[in-house]
Each structure stands twice: as structure tokens, then as C-alpha cells.
C-alpha positions, 0 to 999 in steps of 0.5 A, spaced: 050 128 430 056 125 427 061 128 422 066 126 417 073 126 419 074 126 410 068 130 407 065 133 413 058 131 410 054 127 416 054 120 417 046 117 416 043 110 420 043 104 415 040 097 417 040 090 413 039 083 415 044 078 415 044 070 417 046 074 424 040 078 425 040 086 424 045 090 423 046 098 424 051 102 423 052 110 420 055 111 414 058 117 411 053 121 406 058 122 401 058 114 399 052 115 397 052 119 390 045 119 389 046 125 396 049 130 391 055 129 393 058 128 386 052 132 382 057 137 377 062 130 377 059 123 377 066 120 376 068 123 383 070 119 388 066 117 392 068 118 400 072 113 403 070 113 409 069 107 413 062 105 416 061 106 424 056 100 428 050 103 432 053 100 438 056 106 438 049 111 441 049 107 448 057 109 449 054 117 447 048 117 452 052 114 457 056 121 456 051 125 456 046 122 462 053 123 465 054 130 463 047 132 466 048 129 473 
């Protein structure tokens, strides 16, 4: 649902647990080398693209429940 502005590849959910408790973001597939990405040049660059938090999915449902009305 969530395209990168530098790579174009899409964003996928993340999760991990710190002294804070959850936390979720999106990151960018093309951070990830194992994803493919860089499969003909494992030297490449990986994306630079930064991280997005999970609050995110409430604002983008409020839109759509929106929409729908």
C-alpha cells in the first residue's frame, strides 16, 4: 500500500521491542539486500529511504471510512 518515493519498491511492516514496549514501522524493501534488490551487485546501495511508524494506518483508515461515507 506504500511506495517508495526513491526506489519505487514497497514498504513492509517491521516490529521489535524496546525498554518502551512495541514498536511498528514500514521500511523500504530495497533496505533489505537479501529482498533482491541488489541480487546482479551486492555492493549497490542499499535505499535510503527512511522508516514510516505504524501510527500511520489509523490516519489512512480514518480517510477511507471517510471516502465511503
Amino acid at each position: 500500500m506504500i511506495k517508495c518515493h526513491s526506489c519505487g519498491l514497497t514498504y513492509i511492516g517491521q516490529a521489535y521491542t524496546n525498554n518502551k514496549g512495541l514498536r511498528r514501522y514500514y521500511t523500504c524493501n530495497g533496505k533489505a539486500g537479501y529482498r533482491g534488490l541488489n541480487k546482479d551487485n551486492p555492493n549497490a546501495a542499499k535505499c535510503q529511504a527512511k522508516a514510516v511508524p505504524a501510527d500511520l494506518e489509523g490516519m489512512v483508515w480514518q480517510d477511507i471510512e471517510q471516502f465511503l461515507r
